[in-house]
Structure formats: structure tokens, C-alpha cells
C-alpha positions in Angstrom: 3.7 32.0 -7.1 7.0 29.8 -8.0 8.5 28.3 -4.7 12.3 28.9 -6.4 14.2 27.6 -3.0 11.9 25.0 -3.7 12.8 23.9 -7.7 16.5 24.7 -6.8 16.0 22.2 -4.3 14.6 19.9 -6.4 16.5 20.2 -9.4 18.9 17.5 -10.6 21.4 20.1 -12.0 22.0 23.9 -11.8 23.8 25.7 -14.4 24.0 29.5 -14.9 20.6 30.6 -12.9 19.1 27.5 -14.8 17.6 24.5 -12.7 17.2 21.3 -14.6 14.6 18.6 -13.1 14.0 15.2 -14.5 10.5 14.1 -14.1 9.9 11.0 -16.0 11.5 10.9 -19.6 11.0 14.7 -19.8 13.7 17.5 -18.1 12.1 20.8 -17.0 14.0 24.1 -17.1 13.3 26.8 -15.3 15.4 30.4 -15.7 15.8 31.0 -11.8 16.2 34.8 -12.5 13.1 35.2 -14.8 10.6 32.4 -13.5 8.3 33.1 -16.4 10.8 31.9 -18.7 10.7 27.9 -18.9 11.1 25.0 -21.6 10.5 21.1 -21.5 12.7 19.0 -23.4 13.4 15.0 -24.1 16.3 13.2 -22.6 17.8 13.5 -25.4 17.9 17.5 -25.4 15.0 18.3 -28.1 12.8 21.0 -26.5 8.9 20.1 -26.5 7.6 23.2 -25.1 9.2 26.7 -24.4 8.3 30.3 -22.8 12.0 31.8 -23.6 13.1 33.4 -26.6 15.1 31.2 -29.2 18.4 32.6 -28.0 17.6 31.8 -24.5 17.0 27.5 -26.2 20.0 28.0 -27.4 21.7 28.8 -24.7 19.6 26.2 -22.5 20.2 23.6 -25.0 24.1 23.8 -24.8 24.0 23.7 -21.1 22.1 20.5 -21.3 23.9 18.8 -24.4 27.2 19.4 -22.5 26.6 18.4 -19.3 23.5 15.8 -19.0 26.0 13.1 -17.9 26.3 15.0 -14.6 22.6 15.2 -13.7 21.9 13.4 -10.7 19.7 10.5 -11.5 
């Protein structure tokens, strides 16, 4: 079972029930509200890996894009 106190914790940056963690040169997301719902993507913002629907990327994706400079690093 997901520790989510735990990843919101951890996470760099939380936007809209999303926590975003940099581990290395990837960022994991994690949908707070739906924990089986995750993606990995570069520093850069291109998703690697994803359990969300493509609207759900999309969403994620925009997040990131527009606020990365603001992750705590």
C-alpha cells in the first residue's frame, strides 16, 4: 500500500492532487487522489512510462511544462 503522507512529503512539487519527485534525471508523478494512476517522465517533460489515461498526460504534462522552474532541487 502507497504511503501518500509519505510521497507528498517527499515530492519536490505539488500541483492539483499531483506530487512531482525528482529521482535522478527522471520526475515521478503520482495522482494523490487515484494512487493507481502514475507516469515517469525526463527532465525535460517527455513521459517514459504511464498508468493514466492520455487526457490525464495531458493534463500532467502542462502542469510540469509550466512550472518545473519551481521544483525544489
Amino acid at each position: 500500500m502507497i504511503d501518500i503522507k509519505k510521497v507528498a512529503d517527499d515530492a519536490n512539487m505539488i500541483i492539483a492532487g499531483y506530487a512531482f519527485t525528482k529521482e535522478g534525471d527522471r520526475i515521478r508523478v503520482l495522482n494523490l487522489n487515484n494512487t493507481s494512476r502514475a507516469a515517469v517522465l525526463t527532465l525535460e517533460g517527455e513521459i517514459l512510462e504511464a498508468s493514466m489515461p492520455d487526457i490525464e498526460l495531458t493534463i500532467v504534462s502542462n502542469h510540469y511544462n509550466r512550472n518545473r522552474e519551481f521544483m525544489e532541487v
